[in-house]
ZAKOLGU-310980 format. One line per 5 residues: number of its first residue (from 1); for each residue x, y, z negated of C-alpha. Coordinates in steps of 0.1 Angstrom, whole numbers. Layout:
BEGIN
NUM> X,Y,Z; ...
//
This chain:
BEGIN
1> 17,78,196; 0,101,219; -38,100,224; -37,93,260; -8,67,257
6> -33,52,231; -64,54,256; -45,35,282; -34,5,260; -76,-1,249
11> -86,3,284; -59,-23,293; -72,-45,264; -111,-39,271; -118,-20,309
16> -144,7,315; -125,36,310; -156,63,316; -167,46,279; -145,61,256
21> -135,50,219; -133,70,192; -100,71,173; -94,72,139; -62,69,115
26> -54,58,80; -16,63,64; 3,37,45; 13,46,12; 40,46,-11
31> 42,41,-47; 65,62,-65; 65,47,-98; 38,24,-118; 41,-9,-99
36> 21,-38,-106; 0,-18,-131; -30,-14,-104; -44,-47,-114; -38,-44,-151
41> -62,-10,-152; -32,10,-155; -16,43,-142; 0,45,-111; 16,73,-88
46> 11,66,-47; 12,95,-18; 1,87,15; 27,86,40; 29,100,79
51> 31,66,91; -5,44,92; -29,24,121; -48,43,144; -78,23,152
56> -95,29,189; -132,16,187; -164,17,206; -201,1,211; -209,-30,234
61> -244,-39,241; -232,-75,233; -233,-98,201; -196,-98,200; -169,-84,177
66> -134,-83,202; -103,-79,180; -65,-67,195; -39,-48,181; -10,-35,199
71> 15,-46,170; 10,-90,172; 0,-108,205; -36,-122,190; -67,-114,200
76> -97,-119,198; -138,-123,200; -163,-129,170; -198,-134,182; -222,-120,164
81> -242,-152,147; -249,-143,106; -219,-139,83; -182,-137,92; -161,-163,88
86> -117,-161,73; -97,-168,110; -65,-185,103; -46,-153,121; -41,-130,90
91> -43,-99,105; -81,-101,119; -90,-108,85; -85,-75,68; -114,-58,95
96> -135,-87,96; -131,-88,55; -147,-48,55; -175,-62,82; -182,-90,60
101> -184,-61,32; -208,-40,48; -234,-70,58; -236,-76,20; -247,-43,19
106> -273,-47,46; -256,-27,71; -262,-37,103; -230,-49,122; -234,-43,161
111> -213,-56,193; -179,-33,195; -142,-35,204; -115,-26,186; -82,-21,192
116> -54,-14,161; -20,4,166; 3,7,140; 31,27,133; 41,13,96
121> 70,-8,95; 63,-50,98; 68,-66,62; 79,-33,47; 49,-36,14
126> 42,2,26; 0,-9,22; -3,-20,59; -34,-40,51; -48,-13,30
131> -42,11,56; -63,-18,82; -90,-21,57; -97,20,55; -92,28,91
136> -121,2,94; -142,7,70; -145,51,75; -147,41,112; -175,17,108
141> -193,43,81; -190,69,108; -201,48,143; -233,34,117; -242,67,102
146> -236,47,65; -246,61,35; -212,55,21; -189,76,-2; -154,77,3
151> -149,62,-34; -177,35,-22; -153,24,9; -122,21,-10; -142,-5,-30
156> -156,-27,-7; -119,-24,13; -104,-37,-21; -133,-63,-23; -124,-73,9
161> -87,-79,8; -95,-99,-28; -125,-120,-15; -118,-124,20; -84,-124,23
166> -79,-142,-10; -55,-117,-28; -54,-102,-58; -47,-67,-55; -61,-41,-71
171> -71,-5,-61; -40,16,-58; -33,10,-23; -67,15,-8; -75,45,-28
176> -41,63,-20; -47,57,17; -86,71,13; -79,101,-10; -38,112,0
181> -28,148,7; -4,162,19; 24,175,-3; 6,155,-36; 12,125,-52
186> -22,109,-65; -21,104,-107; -47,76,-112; -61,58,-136; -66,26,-119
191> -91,15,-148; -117,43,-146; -107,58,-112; -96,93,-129; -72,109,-106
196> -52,141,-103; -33,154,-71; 4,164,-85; 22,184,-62; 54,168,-55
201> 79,196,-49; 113,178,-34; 132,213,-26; 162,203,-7; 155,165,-15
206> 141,141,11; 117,105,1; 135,77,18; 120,44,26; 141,17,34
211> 130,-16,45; 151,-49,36; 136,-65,70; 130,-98,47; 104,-118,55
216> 80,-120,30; 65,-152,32; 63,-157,-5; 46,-124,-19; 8,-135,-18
221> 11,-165,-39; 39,-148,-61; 15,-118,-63; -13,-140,-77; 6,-159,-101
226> 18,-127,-114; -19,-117,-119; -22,-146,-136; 3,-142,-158; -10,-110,-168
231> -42,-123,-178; -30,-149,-199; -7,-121,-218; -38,-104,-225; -57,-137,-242
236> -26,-136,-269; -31,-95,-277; -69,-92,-275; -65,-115,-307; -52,-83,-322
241> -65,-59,-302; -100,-52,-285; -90,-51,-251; -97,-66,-218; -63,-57,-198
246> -26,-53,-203; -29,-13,-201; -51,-6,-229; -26,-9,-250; 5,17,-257
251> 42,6,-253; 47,14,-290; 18,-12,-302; 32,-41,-279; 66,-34,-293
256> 54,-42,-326; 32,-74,-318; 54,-89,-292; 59,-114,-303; 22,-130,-307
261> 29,-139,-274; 44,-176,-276; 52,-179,-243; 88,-157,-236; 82,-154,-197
266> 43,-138,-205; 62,-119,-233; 83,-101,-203; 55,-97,-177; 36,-79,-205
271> 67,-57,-212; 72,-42,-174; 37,-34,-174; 28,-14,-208; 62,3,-203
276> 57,11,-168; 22,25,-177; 46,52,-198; 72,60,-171; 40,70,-151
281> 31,95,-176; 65,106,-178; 69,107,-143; 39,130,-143; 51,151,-164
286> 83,155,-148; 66,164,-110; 46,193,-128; 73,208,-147; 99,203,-114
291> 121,177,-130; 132,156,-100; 165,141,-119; 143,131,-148; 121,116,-125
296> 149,97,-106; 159,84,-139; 124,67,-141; 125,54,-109; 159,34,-115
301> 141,23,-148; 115,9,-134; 132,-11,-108; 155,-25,-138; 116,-38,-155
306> 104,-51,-124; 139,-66,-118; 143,-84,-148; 110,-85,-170; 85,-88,-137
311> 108,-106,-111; 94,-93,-85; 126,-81,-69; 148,-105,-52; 186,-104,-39
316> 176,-83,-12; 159,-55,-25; 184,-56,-55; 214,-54,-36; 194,-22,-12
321> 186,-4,-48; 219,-8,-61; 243,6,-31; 216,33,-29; 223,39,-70
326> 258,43,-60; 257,75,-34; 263,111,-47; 237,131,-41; 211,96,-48
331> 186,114,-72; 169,77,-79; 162,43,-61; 136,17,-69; 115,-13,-51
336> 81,-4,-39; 55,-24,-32; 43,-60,-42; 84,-73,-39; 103,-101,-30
341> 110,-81,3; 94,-57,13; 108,-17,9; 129,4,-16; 119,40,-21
346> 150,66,-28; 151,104,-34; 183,118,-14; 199,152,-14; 193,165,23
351> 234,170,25; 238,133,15; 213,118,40; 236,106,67; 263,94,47
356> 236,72,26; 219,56,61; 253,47,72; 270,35,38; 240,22,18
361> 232,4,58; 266,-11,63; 271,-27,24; 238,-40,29; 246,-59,57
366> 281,-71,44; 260,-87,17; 230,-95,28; 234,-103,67; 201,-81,72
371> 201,-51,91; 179,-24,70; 156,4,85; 155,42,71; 128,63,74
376> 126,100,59; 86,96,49; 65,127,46; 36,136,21; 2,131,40
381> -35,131,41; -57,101,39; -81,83,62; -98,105,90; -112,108,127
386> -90,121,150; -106,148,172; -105,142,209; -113,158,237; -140,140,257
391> -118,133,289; -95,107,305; -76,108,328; -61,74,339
//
């Protein structure tokens, strides 16, 4: 959207137009491979995408927070009167979760509007919240001069989707949207916040997303079981093993002690994990050395783990993956994201991208009744201000 189109919608939402916001952005992400691994303290392998929420703000000499977004119909004011309180609207909650954030670090929150606009696709798991949080939190470091690190906002953004918001998630999504750039894939270790920028190289290949358009109702409370599960997997191998999450231990040592754990549906969760933690480090391997098919191969195994041994998938996304598997020129297809809905992630020969919009589109629909989205995604920086000039013209 263009900076002037994006003026005129905040001065429609909050007047006096010689007062002008600042505007920053923050991408959505993809994950490539290593999914569900976040909150274990594992590996994973996100990029930042094109796509992301550009967020309009500005100071009001008035105790008031005022909330709108361009996207959903809801708006609204938060006075200014001690802590924040969870609004049953979802959406508010991911800014008001970082405010809440920074008070607990003593950081004065003043009056301001706000105004989102997003340009990632509804329900598509491409890190939408993650992508609110950031935008927030590096705009409300910058507008309060605070003493903040980049590292230090991806934190409190994760703190605030888990204790605000109430979900479980883990890092991965709020550190790829903070630290992405263009043309890399981000290797990190989700444990000890290591990370590498691998250059992904896709010659004559493009990244497709593709979004089932299924609501996703389900994936909070799915997600959070799924956490759970994970932590009980781990009280049944730190009897043999000195460790504190699924990830600390290699593929090769679970497949030995498997069976420890009683509990045959625990037994599987624990499986996707520890082996997806090794298709990330093979997946790494194969971006440096410019194996794409190799790395398409992971990508199909993957969605097969989270298909079967996470269950995370659905009919939806399983059917998308599969017609995708079938195109020539289909280097690899996989879910991404938390599931049950949500977005596949492919890697298409450019001479094959029509033909797999228009088949994979139309055997989709025969069998799903859904009409899916496609959307060639590009390699792209993190969080940042967007430079202005200091003029409008209305």
């Amino acid at each position: 959207m263009d900076h002037q189109s994006l003026f005129d919608l905040f001065f429609q939402h909050f007047g006096k137009p010689e007062q002008l916001p600042a505007i920053y952005f923050a991408p959505g992400r993809v994950n490539l491979i290593g999914e569900h691994t976040d909150y274990n303290g594992g590996f994973v392998l996100p990029c930042a995408l094109q796509y992301g929420t550009y967020l309009l703000i500005r100071q009001v000499n008035e105790p008031v927070i005022r909330l709108a977004s361009t996207n959903v119909d809801f708006q609204t004011e938060v006075p200014l009167s001690g802590s924040f309180t969870r609004m049953e609207n979802h959406w508010v909650n991911y800014p008001l979760g970082v405010m809440d954030q920074f008070q607990q670090r003593k950081i004065s929150i003043g009056g301001m509007e706000l105004l989102f606009s997003g340009d990632i696709p509804n329900n598509a798991g491409l890190s939408s919240s993650a992508s609110i949080e950031m935008v927030t939190a590096f705009a409300l470091k910058e507008l309060l001069d605070a003493d903040l690190s980049l590292v230090e906002l991806i934190k409190l953004s994760q703190k605030a989707e888990n204790q605000f918001v109430g979900v479980n998630c883990g890092i991965m999504d709020q550190f790829a949207v903070g630290m992405g750039e263009k043309a890399h894939a981000i290797f990190l270790n989700c444990k000890t916040l290591e990370n590498k920028m691998v250059p992904v190289l896709l010659d004559g290949i493009s990244m497709v997303v593709a979004n089932t358009n299924k609501q996703r109702g389900l994936a909070d409370s799915k997600y959070n079981e799924r956490v759970a599960e994970c932590q009980l997997a781990v009280t049944y191998l730190s009897k043999l093993f000195d460790i504190s999450q699924l990830s600390e231990i290699s593929f090769m040592q679970f497949y030995k002690v498997q069976e420890q754990i009683p509990d045959e549906v625990l037994r599987r969760r624990a499986r996707h994990v520890i082996s997806e933690n090794q298709r990330v480090l093979n997946a790494v391997s194969c971006l440096w050395n410019n194996n794409i098919l190799e790395f398409g191969a992971l990508m199909n195994a993957s969605h097969e783990s989270l298909r079967d041994n996470y269950e995370v998938t659905g009919f939806e996304l399983d059917t998308l993956v599969a017609e995708a598997q079938k195109i020539h020129g289909v280097v690899g297809s996989r879910m991404t994201g938390a599931g049950f809905g949500g977005c596949t992630v492919s890697l298409v020969t450019n001479e094959a991208l029509d033909h797999f919009r228009e088949e994979v589109g139309k055997r989709y629909h025969e069998k799903t009744g859904l009409t899916a989205d496609f959307y060639v995604a590009e390699v792209s920086d993190g969080v940042r201000i967007i430079p202005l000039p200091q003029t409008y013209t209305p």
